[in-house]
C-alpha positions as CSV (number, residue, x, y, z in Angstrom):
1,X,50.1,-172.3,-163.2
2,X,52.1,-172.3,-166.8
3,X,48.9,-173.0,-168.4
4,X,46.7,-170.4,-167.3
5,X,50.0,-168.0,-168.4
6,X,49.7,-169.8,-171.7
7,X,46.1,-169.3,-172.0
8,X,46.4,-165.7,-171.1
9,X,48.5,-165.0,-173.9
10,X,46.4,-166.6,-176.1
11,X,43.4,-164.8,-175.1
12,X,45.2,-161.4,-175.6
13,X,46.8,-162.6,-178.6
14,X,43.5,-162.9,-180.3
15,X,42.2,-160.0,-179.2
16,X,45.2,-157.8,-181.0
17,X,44.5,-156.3,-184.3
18,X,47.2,-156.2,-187.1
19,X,48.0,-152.7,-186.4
20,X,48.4,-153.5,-182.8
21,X,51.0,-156.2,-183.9
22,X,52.7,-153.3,-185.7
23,X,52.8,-151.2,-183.2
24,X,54.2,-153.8,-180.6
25,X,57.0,-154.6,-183.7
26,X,57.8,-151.0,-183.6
27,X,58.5,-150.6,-180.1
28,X,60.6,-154.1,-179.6
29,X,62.8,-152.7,-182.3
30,X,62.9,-149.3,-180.3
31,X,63.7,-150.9,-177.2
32,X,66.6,-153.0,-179.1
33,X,68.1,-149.5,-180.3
34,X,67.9,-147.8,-177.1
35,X,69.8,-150.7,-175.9
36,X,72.3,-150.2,-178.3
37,X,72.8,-146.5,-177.9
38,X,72.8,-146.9,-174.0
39,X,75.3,-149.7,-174.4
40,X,78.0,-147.5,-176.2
41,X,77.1,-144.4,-174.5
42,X,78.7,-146.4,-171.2
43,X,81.3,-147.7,-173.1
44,X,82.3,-144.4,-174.6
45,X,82.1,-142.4,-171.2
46,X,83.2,-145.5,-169.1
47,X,87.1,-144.7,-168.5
48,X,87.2,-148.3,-167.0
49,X,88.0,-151.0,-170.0
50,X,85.4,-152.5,-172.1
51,X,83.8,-156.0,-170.5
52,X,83.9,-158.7,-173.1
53,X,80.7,-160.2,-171.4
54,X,78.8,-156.9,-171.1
55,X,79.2,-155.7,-174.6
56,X,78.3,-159.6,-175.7
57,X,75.3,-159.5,-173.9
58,X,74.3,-155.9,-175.2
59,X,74.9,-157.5,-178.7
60,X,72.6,-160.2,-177.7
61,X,69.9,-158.2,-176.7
62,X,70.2,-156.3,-179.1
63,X,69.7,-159.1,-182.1
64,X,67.1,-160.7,-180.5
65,X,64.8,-157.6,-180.1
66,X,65.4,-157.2,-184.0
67,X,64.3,-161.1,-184.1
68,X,61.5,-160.7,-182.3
69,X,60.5,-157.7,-183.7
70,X,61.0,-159.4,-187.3
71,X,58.8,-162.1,-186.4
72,X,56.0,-160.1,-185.2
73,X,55.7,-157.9,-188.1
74,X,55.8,-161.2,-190.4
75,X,53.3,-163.6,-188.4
76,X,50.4,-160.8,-189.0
């Protein structure tokens, strides 16, 4: 079953034009920023105390949509 997810990809992949690369780029970076700004929008309106684990994982996120993004603007 992974393979025919694989090949799927692959296919649709292909298929994309640079400026569809962009585009996806664009919005993975947008996504990554609304993360951010939902993320601190809690914590500033949150009057319980900040989670350690939850702001991590926000920061996580956060980097790795910038990565990905990154990535997919360089590879086309």
């Amino acid at each position: 079953m992974r393979w025919i997810a694989i090949a799927y990809i692959h296919f649709i992949k292909m298929q994309l034009e640079k400026e569809s690369w962009k585009i996806i780029a664009q919005k993975i970076f947008d996504l990554g920023n609304l993360g951010i700004t939902v993320l601190i929008f809690g914590l500033l309106i949150s009057k319980q105390a900040i989670n350690f684990w939850l702001v991590s994982l926000g920061i996580i996120l956060y980097l790795s949509c910038l990565l990905i993004g990154i990535t997919l603007l360089r590879k086309k």
